[in-house]
Structures are given as structure tokens and as C-alpha cells.
C-alpha positions in Angstrom: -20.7 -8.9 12.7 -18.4 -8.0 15.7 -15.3 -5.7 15.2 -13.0 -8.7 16.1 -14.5 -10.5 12.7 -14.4 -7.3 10.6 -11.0 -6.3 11.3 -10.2 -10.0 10.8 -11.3 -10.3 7.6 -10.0 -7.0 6.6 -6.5 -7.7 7.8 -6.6 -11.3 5.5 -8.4 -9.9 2.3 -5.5 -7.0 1.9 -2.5 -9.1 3.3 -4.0 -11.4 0.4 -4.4 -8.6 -2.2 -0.9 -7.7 -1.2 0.5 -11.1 -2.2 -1.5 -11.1 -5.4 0.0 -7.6 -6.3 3.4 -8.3 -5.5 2.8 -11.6 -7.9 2.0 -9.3 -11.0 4.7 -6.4 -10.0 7.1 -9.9 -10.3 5.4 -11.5 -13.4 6.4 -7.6 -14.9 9.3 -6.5 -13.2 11.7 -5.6 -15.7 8.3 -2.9 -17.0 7.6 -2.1 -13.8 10.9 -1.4 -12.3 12.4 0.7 -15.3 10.6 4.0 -15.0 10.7 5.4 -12.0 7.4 6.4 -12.4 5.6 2.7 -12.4 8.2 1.8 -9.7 6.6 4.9 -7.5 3.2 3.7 -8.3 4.2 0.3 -7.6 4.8 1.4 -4.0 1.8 3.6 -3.6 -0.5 0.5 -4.5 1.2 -2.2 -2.5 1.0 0.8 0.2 -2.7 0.9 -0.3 -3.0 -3.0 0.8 -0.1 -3.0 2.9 -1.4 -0.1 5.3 -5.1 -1.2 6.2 -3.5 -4.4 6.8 -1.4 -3.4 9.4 -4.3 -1.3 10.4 -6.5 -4.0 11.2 -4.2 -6.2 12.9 -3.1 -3.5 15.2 -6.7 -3.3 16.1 -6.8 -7.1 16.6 -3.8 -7.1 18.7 -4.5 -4.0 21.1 -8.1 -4.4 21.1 -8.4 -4.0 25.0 -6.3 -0.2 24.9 -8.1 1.4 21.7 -5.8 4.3 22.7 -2.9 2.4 21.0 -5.0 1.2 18.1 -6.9 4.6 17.2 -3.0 6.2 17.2 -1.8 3.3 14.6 -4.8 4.2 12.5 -3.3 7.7 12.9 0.1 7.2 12.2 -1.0 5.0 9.1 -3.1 7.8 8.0 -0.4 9.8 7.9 2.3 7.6 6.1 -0.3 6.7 3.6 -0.3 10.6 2.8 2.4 11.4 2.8 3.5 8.6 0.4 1.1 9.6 -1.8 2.0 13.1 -1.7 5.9 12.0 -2.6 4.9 9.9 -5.0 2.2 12.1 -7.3 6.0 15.0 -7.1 7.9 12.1 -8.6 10.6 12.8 -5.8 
């Protein structure tokens, strides 16, 4: 498999675990959006689809300057922990 089909596939499976999630934080919205503590989570694991999403579709989109993919990788690395870290001080 080529990196073109991986990051492909990667970039549909979590845009489409994204939706799915966002279906069940809707279905329980009222018990997911009362404590801020679910709400935070809530973020953290639509983060954790969102992120490698946008991940592989940078890498689809800038395949010819890895340069500018490798630094999106980077700079989604980074967001990803530091929301984490936010989220697990309930700030």
C-alpha cells in the first residue's frame, strides 16, 4: 500500500469516526454538556478523530513539499497535547 492510499484511508475512517461521535455527543447532549467535565472529555475525543484527520489530509494535499506536511504533523502533535494537558486540569 502506497502512502497516498494509507493516508487516504486514514483521513476517511477518522473524519467518519468523527461524525459518528458527534452523533452520540447529540443523541446525549443534555448529559454530556452539563458537567463540565464530560463536555472536556467530549472535546478531547472528538480531538482524537479530528487531529489525525487533518493530519492525513495535509499529507495528501502537500505531498510533493513533506516540509509542510512533517510541520502539520508537528503542530497537531502539539495541539493534541496540549489539549489533553488542559483538559486532564479541568481548566
Amino acid at each position: 500500500m502506497d502512502t497516498g492510499t494509507f493516508y487516504a484511508t486514514t483521513s476517511a475512517v477518522s473524519f467518519t469516526l468523527l461524525g459518528f461521535w458527534w452523533v452520540v455527543v447529540q443523541f446525549r447532549h443534555e448529559e454530556m454538556t452539563q458537567d463540565p467535565g464530560r463536555r472536556r472529555l467530549a472535546f478531547v475525543v472528538s480531538l482524537h478523530f479530528i487531529l489525525p484527520g487533518l493530519m492525513s489530509l495535509g499529507a495528501l494535499l502537500t505531498a510533493d513539499a513533506p516540509a509542510i506536511w512533517r510541520f502539520t504533523f508537528g503542530v497537531a502533535g502539539v495541539a493534541g497535547m496540549a489539549a489533553v494537558i488542559v483538559a486532564s486540569r479541568g481548566i
